[in-house]
N, CA and C of each residue as an Amber inpcrd file, in Angstrom:
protein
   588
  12.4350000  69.4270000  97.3800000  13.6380000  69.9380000  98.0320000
  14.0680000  71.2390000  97.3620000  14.1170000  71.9130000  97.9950000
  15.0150000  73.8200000  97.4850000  16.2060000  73.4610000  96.4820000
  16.2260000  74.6950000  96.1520000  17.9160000  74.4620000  95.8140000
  18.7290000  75.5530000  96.3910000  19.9230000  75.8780000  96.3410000
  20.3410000  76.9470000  97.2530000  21.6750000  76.8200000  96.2400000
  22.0830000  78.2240000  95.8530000  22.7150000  79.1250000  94.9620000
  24.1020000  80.1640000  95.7290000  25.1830000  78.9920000  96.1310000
  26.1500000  79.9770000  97.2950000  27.0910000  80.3510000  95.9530000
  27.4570000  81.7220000  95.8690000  28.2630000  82.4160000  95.1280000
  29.1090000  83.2640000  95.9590000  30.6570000  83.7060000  95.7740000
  31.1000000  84.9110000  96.5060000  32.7100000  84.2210000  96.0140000
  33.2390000  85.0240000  96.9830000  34.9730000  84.7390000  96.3750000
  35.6580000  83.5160000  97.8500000  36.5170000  84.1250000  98.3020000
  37.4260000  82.5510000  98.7610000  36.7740000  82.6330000 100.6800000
  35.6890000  83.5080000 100.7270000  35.2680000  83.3390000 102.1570000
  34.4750000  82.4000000 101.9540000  33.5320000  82.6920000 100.8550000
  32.5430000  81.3510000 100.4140000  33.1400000  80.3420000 100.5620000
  34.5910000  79.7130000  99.7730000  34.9100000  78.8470000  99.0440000
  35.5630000  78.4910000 100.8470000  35.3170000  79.0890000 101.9630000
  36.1070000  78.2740000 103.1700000  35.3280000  77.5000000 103.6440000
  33.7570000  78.0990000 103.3510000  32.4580000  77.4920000 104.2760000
  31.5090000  76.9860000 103.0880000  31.9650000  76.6920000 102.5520000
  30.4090000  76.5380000 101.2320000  30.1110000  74.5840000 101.2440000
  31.6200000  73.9390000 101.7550000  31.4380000  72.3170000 101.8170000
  30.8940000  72.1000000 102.9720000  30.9700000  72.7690000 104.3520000
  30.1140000  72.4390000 105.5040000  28.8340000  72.8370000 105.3390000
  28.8740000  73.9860000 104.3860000  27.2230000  74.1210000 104.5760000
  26.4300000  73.5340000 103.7230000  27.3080000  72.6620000 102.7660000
  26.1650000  71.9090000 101.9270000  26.5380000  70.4530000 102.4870000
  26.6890000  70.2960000 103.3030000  27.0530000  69.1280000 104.3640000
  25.7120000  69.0900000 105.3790000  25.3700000  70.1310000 106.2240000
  24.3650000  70.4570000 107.2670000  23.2790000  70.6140000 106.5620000
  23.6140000  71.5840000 105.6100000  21.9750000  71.5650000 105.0680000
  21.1800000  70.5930000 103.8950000  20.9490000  69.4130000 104.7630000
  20.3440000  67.9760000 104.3450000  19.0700000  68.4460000 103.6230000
  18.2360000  69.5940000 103.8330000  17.0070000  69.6020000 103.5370000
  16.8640000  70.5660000 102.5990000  18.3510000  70.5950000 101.5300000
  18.1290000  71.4120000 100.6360000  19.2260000  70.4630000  99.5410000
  19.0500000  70.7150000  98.5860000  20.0330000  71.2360000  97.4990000
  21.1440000  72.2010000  97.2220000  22.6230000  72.2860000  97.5380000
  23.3720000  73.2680000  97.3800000  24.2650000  73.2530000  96.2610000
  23.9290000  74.5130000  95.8480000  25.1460000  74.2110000  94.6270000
  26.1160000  75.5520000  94.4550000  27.3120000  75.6610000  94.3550000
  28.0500000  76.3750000  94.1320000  29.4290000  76.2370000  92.8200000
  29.3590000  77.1370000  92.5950000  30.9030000  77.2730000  91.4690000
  32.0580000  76.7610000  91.5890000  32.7860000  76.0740000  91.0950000
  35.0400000  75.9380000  91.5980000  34.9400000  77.1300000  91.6400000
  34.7030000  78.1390000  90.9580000  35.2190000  79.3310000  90.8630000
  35.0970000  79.8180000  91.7190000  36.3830000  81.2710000  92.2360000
  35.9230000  81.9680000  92.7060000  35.5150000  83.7910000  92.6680000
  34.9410000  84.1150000  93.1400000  33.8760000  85.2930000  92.3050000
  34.5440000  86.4300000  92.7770000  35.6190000  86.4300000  92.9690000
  36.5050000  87.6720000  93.4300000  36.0650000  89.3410000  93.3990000
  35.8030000  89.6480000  92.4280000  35.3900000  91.1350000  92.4580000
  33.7390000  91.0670000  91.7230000  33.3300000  92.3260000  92.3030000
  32.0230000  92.8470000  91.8070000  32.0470000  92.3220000  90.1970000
  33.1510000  92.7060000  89.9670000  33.2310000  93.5410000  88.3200000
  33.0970000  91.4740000  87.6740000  33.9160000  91.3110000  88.0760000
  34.1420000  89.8100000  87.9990000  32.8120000  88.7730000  88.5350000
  31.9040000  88.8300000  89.5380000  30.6690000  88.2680000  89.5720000
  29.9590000  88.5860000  88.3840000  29.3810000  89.8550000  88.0210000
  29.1320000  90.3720000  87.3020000  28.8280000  89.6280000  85.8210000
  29.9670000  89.5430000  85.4120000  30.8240000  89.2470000  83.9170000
  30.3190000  87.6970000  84.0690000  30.2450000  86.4280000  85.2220000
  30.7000000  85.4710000  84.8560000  29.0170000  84.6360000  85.4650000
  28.6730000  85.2790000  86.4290000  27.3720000  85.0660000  86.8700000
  26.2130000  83.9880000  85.9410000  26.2130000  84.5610000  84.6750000
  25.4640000  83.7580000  83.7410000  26.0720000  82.5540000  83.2430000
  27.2620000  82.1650000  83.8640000  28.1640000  81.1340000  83.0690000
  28.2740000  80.1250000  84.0380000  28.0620000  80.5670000  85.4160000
  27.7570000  79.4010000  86.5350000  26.7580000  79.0690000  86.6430000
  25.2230000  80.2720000  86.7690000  24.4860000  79.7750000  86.4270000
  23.8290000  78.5240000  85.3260000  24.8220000  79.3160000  84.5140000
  24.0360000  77.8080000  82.9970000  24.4110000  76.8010000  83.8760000
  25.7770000  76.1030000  83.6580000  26.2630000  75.2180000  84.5690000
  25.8510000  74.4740000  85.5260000  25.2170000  75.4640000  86.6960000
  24.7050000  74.7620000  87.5630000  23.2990000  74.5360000  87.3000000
  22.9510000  75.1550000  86.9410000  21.0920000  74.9670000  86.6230000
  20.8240000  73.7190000  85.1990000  22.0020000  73.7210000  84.9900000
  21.7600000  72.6590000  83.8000000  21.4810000  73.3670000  82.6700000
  21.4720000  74.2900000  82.6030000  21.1290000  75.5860000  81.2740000
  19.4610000  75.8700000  81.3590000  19.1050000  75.6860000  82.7510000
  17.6600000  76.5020000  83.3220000  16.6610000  74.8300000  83.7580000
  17.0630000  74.0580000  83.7340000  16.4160000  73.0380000  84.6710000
  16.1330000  72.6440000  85.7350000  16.9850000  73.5120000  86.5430000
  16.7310000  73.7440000  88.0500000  17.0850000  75.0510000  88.5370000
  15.8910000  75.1930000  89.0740000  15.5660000  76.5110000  89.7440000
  15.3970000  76.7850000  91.2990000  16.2630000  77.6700000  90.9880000
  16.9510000  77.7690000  92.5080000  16.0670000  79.0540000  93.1000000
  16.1020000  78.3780000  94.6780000  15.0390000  79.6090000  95.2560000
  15.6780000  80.1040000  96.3080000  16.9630000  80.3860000  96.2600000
  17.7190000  81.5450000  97.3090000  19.4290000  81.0710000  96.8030000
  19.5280000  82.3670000  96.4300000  20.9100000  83.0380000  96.0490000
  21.4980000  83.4650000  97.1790000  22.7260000  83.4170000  97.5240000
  23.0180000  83.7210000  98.7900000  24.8130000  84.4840000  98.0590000
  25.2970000  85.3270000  97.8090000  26.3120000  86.3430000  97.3320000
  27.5910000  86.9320000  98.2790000  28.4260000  86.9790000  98.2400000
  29.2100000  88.1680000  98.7570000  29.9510000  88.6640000  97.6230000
  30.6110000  89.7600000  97.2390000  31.2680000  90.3950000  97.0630000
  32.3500000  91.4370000  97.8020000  33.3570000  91.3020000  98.1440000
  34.1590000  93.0100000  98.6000000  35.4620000  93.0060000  98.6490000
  36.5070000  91.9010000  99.4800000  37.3600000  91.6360000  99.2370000
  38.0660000  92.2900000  98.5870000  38.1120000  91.6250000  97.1750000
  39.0380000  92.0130000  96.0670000  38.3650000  93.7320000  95.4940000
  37.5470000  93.8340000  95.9260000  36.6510000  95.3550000  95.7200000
  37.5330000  96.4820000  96.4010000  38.0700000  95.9190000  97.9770000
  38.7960000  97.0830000  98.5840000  39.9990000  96.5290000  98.4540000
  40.6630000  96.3240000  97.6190000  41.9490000  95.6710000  97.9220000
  43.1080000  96.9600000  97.2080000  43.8820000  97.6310000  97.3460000
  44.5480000  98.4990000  97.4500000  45.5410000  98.0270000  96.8360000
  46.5140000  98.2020000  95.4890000  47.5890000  98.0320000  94.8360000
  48.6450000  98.9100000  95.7530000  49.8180000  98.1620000  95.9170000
  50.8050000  99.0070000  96.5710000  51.1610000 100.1760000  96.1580000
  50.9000000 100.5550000  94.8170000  51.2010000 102.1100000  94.5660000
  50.1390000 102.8170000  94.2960000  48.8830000 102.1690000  94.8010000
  47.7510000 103.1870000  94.6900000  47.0480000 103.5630000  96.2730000
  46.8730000 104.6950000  96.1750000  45.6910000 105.1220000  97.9930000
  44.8190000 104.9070000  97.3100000  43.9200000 104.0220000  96.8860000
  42.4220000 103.9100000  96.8390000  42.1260000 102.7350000  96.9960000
  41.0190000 102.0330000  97.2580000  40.3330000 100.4980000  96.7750000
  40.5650000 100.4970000  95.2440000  40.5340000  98.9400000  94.7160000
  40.6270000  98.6150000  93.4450000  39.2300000  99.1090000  92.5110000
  38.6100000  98.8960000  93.6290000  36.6890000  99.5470000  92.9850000
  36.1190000 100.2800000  93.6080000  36.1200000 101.8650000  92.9590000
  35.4280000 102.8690000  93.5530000  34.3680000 102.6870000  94.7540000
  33.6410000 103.2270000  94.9490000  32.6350000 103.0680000  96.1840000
  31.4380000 103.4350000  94.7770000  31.3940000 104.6440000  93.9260000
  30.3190000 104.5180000  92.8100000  30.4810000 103.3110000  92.5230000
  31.2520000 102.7100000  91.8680000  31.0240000 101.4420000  90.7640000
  30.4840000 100.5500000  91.8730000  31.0920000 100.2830000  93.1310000
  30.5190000  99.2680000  93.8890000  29.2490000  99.1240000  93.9540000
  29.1200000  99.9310000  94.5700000  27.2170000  99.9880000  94.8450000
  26.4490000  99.9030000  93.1710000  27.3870000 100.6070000  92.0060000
  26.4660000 100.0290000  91.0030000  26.4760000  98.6130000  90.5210000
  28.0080000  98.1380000  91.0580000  27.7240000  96.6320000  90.5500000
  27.1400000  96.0920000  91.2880000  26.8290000  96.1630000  92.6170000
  25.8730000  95.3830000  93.3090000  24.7790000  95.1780000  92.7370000
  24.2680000  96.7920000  91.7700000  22.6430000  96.5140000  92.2360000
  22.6350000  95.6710000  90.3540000  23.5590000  95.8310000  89.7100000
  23.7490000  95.2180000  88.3690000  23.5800000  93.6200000  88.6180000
  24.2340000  93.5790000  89.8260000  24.9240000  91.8840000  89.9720000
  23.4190000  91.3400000  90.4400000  22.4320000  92.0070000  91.0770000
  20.9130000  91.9780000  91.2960000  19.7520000  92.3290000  90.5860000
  20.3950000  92.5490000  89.9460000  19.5500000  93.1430000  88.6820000
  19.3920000  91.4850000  87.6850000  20.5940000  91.1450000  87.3740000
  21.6270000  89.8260000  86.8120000  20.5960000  88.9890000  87.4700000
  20.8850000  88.3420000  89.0530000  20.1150000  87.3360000  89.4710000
  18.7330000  87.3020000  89.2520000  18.1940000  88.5880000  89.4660000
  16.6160000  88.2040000  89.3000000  16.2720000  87.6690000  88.0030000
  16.6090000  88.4770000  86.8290000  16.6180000  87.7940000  85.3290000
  17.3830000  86.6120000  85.1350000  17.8550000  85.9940000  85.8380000
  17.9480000  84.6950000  85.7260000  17.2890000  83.7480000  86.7350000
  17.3200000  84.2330000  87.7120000  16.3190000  83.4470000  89.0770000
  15.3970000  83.9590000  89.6650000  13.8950000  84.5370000  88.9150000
  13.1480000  85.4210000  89.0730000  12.4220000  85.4200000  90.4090000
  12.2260000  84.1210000  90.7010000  11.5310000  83.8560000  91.8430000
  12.2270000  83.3820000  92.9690000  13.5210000  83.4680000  93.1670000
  14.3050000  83.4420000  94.1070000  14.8050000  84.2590000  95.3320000
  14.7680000  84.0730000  96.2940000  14.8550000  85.3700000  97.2240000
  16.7580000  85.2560000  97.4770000  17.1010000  86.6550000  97.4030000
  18.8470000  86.6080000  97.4200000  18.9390000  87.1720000  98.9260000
  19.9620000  87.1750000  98.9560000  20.9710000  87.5200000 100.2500000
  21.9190000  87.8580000 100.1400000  22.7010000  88.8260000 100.5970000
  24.0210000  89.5120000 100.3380000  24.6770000  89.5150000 101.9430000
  25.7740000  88.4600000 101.7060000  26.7390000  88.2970000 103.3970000
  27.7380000  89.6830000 103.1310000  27.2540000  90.5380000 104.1740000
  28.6970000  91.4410000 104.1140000  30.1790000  90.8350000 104.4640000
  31.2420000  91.3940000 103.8850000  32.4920000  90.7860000 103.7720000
  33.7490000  91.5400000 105.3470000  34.2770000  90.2980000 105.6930000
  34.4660000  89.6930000 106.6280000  35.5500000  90.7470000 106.6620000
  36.0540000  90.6630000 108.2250000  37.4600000  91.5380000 108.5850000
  38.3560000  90.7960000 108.4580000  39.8110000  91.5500000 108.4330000
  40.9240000  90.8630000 107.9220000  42.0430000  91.3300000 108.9990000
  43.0750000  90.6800000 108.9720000  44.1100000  90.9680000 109.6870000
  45.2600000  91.7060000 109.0420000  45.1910000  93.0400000 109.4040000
  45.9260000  94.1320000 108.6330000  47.3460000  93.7650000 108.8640000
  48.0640000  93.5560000 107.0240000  47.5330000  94.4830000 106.2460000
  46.6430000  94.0920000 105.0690000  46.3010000  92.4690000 105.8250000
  45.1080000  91.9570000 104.5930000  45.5640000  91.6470000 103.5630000
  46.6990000  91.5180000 103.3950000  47.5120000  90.4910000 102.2850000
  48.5890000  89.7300000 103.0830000  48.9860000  88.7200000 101.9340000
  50.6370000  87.6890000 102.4800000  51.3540000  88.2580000 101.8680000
  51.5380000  89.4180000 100.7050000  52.6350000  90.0230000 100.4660000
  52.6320000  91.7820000 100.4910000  52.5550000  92.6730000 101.4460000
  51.9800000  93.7430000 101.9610000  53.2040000  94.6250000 100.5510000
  54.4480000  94.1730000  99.9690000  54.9560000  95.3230000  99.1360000
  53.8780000  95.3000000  97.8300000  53.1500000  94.4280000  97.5470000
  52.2140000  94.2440000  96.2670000  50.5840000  94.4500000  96.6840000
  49.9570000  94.0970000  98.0220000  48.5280000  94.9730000  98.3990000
  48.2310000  95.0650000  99.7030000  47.1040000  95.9920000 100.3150000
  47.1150000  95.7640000 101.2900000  45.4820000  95.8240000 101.3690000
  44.6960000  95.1790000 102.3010000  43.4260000  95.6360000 102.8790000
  43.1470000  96.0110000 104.3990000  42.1970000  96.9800000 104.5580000
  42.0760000  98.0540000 105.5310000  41.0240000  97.5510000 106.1040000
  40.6040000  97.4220000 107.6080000  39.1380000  96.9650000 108.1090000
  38.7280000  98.5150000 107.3530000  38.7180000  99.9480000 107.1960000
  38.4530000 101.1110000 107.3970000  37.3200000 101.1830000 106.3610000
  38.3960000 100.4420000 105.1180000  37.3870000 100.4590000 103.9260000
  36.6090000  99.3050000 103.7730000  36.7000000  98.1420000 104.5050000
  35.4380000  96.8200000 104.2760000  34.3220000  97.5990000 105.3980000
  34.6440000  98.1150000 106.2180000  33.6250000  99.0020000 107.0810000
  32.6100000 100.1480000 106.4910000  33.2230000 100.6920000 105.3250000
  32.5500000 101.6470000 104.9430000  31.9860000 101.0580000 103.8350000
  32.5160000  99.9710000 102.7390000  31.7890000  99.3050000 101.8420000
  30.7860000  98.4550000 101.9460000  30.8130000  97.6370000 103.1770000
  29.2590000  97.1630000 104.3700000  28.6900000  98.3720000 104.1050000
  28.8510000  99.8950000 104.2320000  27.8860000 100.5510000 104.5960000
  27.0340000 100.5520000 103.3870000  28.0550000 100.9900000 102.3130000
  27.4340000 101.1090000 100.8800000  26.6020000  99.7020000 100.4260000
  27.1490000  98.4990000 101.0420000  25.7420000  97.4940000 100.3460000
  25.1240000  97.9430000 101.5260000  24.8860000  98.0450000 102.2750000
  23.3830000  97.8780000 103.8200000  22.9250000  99.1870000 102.6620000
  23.0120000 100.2390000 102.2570000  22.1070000 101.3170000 101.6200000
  21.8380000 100.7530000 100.4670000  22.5790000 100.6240000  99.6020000
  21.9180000 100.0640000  98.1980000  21.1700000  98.6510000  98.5920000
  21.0460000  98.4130000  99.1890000  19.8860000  96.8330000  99.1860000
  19.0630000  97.2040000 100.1100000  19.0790000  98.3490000 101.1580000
  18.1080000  98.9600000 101.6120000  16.8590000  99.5290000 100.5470000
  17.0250000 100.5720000  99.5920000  17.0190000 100.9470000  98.5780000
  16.3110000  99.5990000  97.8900000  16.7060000  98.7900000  97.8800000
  15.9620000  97.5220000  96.7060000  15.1160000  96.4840000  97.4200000
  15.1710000  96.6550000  98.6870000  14.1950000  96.3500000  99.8630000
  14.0520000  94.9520000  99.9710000  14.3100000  93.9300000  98.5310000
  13.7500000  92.4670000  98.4500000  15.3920000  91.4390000  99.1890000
  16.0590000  92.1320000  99.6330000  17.3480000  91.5130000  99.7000000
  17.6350000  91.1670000 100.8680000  18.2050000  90.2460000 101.6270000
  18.5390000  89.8850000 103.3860000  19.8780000  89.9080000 103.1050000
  20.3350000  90.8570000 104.3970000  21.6990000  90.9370000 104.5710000
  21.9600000  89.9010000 105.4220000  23.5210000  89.1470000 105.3080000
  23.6260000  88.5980000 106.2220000  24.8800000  88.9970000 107.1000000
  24.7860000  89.0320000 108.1650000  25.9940000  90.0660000 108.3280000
  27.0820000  88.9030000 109.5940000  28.0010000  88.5890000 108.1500000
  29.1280000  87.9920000 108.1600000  30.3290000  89.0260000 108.5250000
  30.2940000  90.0110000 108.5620000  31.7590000  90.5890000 109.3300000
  31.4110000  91.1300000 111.0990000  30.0410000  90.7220000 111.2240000
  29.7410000  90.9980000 112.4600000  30.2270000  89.2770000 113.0120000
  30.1200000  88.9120000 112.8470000  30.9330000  87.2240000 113.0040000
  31.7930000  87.0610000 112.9680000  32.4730000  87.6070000 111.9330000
  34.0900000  87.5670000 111.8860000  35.1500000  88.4040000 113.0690000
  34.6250000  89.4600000 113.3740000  35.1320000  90.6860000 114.0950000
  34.9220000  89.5270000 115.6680000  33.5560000  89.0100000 115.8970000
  33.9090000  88.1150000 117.3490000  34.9350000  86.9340000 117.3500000
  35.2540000  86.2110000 116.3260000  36.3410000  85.0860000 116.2470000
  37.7020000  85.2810000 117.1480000  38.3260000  84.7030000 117.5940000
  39.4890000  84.3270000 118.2170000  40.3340000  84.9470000 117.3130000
  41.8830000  85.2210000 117.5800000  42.6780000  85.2010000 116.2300000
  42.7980000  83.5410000 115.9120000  43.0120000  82.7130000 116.7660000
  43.2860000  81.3770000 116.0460000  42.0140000  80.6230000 115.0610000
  41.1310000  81.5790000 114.6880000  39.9080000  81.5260000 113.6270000
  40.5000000  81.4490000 112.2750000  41.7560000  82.3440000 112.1800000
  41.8980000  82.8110000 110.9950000  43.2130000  82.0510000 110.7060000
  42.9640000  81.3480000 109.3040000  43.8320000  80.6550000 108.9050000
  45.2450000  81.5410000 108.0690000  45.0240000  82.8560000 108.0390000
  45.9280000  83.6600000 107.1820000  45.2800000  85.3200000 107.6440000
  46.1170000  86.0910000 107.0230000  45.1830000  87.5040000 107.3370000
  43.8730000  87.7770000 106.6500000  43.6780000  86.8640000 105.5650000
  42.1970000  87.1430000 105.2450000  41.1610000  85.8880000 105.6880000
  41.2200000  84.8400000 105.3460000  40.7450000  83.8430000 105.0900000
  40.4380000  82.9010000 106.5460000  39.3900000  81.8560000 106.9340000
  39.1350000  81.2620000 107.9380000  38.8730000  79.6320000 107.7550000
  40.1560000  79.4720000 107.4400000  40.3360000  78.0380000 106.8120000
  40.4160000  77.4720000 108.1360000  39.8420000  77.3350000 109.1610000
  40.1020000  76.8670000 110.4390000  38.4530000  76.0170000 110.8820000
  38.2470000  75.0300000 111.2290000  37.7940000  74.5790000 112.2280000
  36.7120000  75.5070000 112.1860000  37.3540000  76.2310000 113.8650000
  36.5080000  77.3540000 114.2860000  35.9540000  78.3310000 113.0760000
  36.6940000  78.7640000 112.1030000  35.9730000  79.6830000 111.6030000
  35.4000000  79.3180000 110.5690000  34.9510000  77.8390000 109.8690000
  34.4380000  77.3910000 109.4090000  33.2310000  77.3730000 109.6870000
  32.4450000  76.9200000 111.0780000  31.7780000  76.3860000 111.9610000
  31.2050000  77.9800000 112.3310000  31.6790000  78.8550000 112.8230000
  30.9260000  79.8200000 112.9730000  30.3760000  80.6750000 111.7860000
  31.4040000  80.7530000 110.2140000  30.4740000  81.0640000 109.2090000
  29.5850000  80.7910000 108.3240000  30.0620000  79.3410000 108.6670000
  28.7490000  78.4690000 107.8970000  27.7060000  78.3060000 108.6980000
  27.5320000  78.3280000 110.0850000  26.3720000  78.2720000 110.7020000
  25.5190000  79.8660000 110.5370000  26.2830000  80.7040000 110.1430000
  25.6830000  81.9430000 110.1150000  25.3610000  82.0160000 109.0530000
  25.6760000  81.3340000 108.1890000  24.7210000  81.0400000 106.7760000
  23.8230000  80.5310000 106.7290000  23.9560000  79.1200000 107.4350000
  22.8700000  77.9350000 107.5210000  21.6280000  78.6190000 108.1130000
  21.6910000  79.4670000 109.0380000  20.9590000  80.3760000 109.8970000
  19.7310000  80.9800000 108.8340000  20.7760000  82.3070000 108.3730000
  20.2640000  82.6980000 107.3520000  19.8800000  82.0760000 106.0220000
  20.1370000  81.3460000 105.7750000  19.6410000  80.1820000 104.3160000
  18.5710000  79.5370000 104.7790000  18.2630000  79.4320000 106.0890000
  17.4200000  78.1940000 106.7210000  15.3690000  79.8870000 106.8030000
  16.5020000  80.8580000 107.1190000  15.0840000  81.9060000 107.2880000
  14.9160000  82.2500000 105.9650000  15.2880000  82.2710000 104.6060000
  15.0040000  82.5520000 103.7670000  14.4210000  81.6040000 102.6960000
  14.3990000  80.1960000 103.5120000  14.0030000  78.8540000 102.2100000
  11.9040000  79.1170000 102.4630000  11.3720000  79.0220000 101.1650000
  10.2750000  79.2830000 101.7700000   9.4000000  77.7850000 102.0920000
């Protein structure tokens, strides 16, 4: 039986129990945690890993990632994302760099990160998120994992953007039924073409 390696921040953490529910013909394992920023996968990556692998006893053969979220998330007194568009794309290819030296023979996947209902927070005087910039930070991972060629995108905000509004349990998040069911099947999808 596979094992299967779901990491990412609280989009994961909406769909990660249905999909290790459906997918009977694997092994799933994922973190409590959640992996909020690049900078933050990054840093903690080797510490779930031990954890879940038992400190390298099971070896997992598809990593499946998001990052962006908390990447474009905008402090109320700043005009920028919290993480450059340089650092992004370098922590990506760091945060891949990371998995292979720990899961050498594993094939990864990177779900681009999902649209939100502007202004992409519950308290808009403290942050806000922009579809403008999760649109242009999709662009920056589709090039940098273009660029590293071994990686399957899975493209989770092309899923999200068709949902109902009654998908979305809040302006970011798809704590619903429906949007459970349509992002975990778009995982299962993709997890199911990448198990070898």
């Amino acid at each position: 039986m596979q094992n299967i390696l779901l990491l990412g921040d609280s989009i994961r953490q909406n769909y990660q129990s249905y999909v290790k529910e459906q997918l009977r013909e694997a092994n799933v394992f994922y973190p409590n945690d959640n992996g909020r920023s690049t900078q933050f996968t990054l840093l903690y990556f080797h510490r779930w890993w031990d954890i879940l692998s038992e400190g390298g006893k099971i070896q997992f053969d598809v990593v499946h990632f998001n990052c962006g979220l908390w990447d474009i998330l905008r402090l109320s007194n700043e005009n920028e994302p919290f993480t450059p568009e340089d650092i992004y794309r370098r922590m990506l290819t760091r945060i891949y760099e990371r998995i292979k030296f720990y899961c050498p023979d594993a094939k990864i996947v990177f779900a681009l990160t999902t649209s939100v209902i502007e202004p992409g927070y519950a308290y808009e005087e403290q942050a806000k998120r922009y579809n403008h910039d999760i649109e242009r930070y999709n662009r920056i991972a589709i090039e940098t994992f273009d660029n590293i060629q071994d990686v399957d995108i899975n493209d989770l905000h092309a899923v999200s953007i068709s949902l109902p509004h009654e998908a979305h349990s809040d302006f970011v998040h798809f704590e619903t039924d429906i949007g459970i069911k349509a992002l975990g099947n778009q995982v299962l999808d993709c997890l199911r073409r990448n198990m070898k």
